[in-house]
C-alpha positions, 0 to 999 in steps of 0.5 A: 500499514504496509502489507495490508495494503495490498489487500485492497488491489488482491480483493478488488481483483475479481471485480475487475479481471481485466485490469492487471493485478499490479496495477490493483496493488499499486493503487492500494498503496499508491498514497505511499509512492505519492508520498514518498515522491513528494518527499522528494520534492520537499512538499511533504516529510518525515523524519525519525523521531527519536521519541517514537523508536522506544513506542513502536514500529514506523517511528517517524514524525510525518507531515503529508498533508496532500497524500495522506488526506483522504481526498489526497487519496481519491484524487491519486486513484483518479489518476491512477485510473486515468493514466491506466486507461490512456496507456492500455490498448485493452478496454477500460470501463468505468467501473474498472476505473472505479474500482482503482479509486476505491482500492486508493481511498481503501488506503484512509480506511487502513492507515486510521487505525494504525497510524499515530495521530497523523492523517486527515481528511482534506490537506487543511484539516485541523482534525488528524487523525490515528488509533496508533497501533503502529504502538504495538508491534506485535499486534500491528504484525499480527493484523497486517498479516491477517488483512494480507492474507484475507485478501489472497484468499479472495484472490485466489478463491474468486478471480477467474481462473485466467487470472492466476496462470503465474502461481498455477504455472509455477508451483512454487511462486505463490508461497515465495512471495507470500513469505518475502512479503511477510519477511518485509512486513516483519521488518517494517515492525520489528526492524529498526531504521537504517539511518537518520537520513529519510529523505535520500535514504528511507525514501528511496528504499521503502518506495522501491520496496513498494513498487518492487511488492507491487511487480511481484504480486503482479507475477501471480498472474501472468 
């Protein structure tokens, strides 16, 4: 999934008021930016696979073992929550800390549905697993959006309203940046790749896409 995604951190918002909304996002879709890096590094790939163009959106063959394992995703958020807690002056509880863990693993919960057989739920599993809806466009569209939104309305129907100064503020913020995720999650399932090239080229742009979501989304509160 891409936009649902961040569903996990909007949600999570009104449990934990304290921790800033884009750090909840990222940790959402922290498993992706794991990914990516390690791409980087040649531990995990993906490459277009010509086969897949023709069946759907996202159309890579994916090996990502260590981000893409549930356990990958607990370990991530535990150490989402670790660097959050030595790098804020604020208070940290343990529950806050909690709560990031669970909006990474969130991320397992969201990818078995849409992705194609590819995920586990350690690194060594022989089970992958994927009901591939990544195989309908339109459907993949449709629900991403709905997560999305369901979690917006959480957000801004239960977060304290100390939370929500940036669109309050800013009367036009919310629907701008409602409609430019929207537009990104229309191109993730209807778009085609820009090139053959993942690792220096689709890397960095959908690892910029998420941090860059994950900055906006932050600017609804502050």
């Amino acid at each position: 999934m891409w936009i649902a995604h961040y569903a996990s951190g909007l949600i999570a918002k009104p449990f934990a008021p304290i921790v800033p909304l884009s750090v909840l996002t990222l940790a959402g879709a922290l498993p992706d930016v794991v990914f990516f890096l390690l791409q980087f590094l040649g531990i995990e790939t993906f490459n277009l696979d010509s086969s897949l163009i023709s069946r759907g959106c996202f159309p890579y063959s994916n090996d990502y073992p260590y981000s893409h394992s549930l356990l990958g995703m607990v370990l991530s958020g535990v150490a989402l929550a670790a660097f959050y807690k030595m790098s804020t002056v604020a208070p940290v509880t343990l529950k806050d800390q909690a709560i990031i863990v669970a909006a990474a693993a969130s991320h397992f919960l969201l990818e078995w549905p849409s992705h194609r057989q590819d995920i586990k739920i350690t690194p060594h599993d022989s089970q992958q697993l994927g009901a591939g809806m990544f195989d309908h466009p339109v459907i993949t569209f449709l629900v991403e959006c709905a997560i999305f939104l369901a979690g917006l309305w959480v957000y801004t129907t239960f977060a304290p309203m100390a939370t929500k100064t940036g669109y309050r503020t800013h009367k036009n913020r919310l629907w701008a940046i409602t409609l430019f995720l929207i537009g990104a999650q229309a191109h993730f399932s209807f778009g085609s790749a820009p090139t053959t090239e993942t690792r220096w080229v689709h890397a960095p742009l959908f690892l910029g896409q998420v941090l860059a979501s994950c900055w906006l989304i932050g600017k609804l509160e502050s």
